[in-house]
C-alpha positions in Angstrom: -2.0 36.8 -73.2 -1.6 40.2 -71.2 -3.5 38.4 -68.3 -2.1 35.3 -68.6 0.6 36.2 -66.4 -1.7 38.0 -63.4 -3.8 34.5 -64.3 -0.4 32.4 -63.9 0.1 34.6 -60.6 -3.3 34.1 -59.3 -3.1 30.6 -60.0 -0.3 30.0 -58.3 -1.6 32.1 -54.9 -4.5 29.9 -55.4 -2.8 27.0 -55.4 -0.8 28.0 -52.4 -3.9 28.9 -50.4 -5.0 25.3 -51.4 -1.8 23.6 -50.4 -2.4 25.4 -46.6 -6.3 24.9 -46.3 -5.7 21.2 -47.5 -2.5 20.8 -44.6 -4.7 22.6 -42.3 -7.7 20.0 -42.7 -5.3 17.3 -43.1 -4.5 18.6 -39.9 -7.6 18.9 -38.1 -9.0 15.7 -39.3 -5.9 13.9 -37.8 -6.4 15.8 -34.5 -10.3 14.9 -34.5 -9.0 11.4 -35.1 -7.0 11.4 -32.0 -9.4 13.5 -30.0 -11.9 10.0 -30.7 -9.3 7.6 -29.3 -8.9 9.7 -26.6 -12.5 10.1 -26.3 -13.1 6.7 -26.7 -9.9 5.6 -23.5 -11.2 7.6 -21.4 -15.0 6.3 -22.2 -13.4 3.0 -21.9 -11.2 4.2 -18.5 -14.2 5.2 -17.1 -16.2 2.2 -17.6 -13.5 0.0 -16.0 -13.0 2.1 -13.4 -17.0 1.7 -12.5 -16.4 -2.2 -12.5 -13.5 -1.8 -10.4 -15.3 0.3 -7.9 -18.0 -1.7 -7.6 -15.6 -5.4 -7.8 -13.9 -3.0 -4.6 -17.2 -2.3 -2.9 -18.2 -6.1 -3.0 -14.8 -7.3 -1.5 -15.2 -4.6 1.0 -18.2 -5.9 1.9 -17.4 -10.0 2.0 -14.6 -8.7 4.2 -17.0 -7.3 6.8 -19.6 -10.2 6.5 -16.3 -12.5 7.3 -15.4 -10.0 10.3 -18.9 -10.6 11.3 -18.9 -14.3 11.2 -15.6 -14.5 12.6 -16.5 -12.6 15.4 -19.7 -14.6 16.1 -17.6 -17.6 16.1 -15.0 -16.1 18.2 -18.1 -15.2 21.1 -19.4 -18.9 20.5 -15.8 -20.0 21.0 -15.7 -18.2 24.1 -19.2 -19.0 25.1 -18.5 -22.9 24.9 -15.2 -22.3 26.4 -17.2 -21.1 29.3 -19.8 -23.8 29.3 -17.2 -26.5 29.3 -14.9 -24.9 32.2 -18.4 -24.8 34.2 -19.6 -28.4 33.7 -15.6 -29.3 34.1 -16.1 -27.4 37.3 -19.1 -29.0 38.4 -17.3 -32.5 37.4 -14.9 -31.7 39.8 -16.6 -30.7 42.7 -18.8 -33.8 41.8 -15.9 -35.9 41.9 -14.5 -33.9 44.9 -18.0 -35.0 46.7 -18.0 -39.0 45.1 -14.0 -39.2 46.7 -15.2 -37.9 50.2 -18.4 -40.0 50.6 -15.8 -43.1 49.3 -13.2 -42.3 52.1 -15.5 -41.5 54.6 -17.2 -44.8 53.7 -14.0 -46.4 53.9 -13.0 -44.9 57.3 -16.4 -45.4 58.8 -16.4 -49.0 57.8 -13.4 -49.4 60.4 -13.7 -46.9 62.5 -14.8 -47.0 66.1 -16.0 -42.8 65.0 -19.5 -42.3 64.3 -20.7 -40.5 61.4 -20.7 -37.0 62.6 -17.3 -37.4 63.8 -16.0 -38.5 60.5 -18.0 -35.8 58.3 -16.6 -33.6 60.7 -12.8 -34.7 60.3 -12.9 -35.3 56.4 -14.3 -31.8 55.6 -11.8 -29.6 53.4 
């Protein structure tokens, strides 16, 4: 029993060293296990990052195929607006033309003028 107590001793050191190398594992497993969820949000960060980017990228462009089609419509606006001012124009000076030959008619009718003379008076 002479060694029982350097056995008790060593024993006990052993047991101690077991305590630490057991914490220390304890340890590192729980650290691996947070490393994986990190691992794992930022896996899961990154893949939703990627859909937003690309959802971003298609709204981007829709917005410049609706600028496009808006300003399309805004030059066929314009392009109307000018087609209908002409023939509004030309309906004008048409009507301009249908109220002279009418009042020249008119004054002709009873007038002792002859037709240059009126066409002559009646111009504007």
């Amino acid at each position: 029993m002479v060694y029982s107590r350097g056995f008790l001793v060593t024993v006990t050191f052993y047991t101690r060293v077991m305590r630490i190398f057991f914490f220390v594992v304890f340890q590192l497993q729980h650290s691996e296990v947070s490393a994986t969820r990190s691992s794992n949000l930022v896996q899961e960060l990154y893949i939703e990052n990627a859909k937003l980017t690309k959802a971003l990228q298609q709204t981007e462009a829709n917005e410049k195929r609706a600028e496009k089609a808006n300003r399309q419509l805004t030059e066929q606006k314009k392009a109307l607006q000018r087609v209908i001012s002409k023939l509004c124009g030309a309906n004008t000076i048409v009507y301009r033309q249908i109220c002279i030959e009418v009042k020249r008619t008119e004054l002709y009718q009873g007038s002792s003028l002859n037709r240059a003379e009126l066409m002559l008076t009646l111009e504007l």
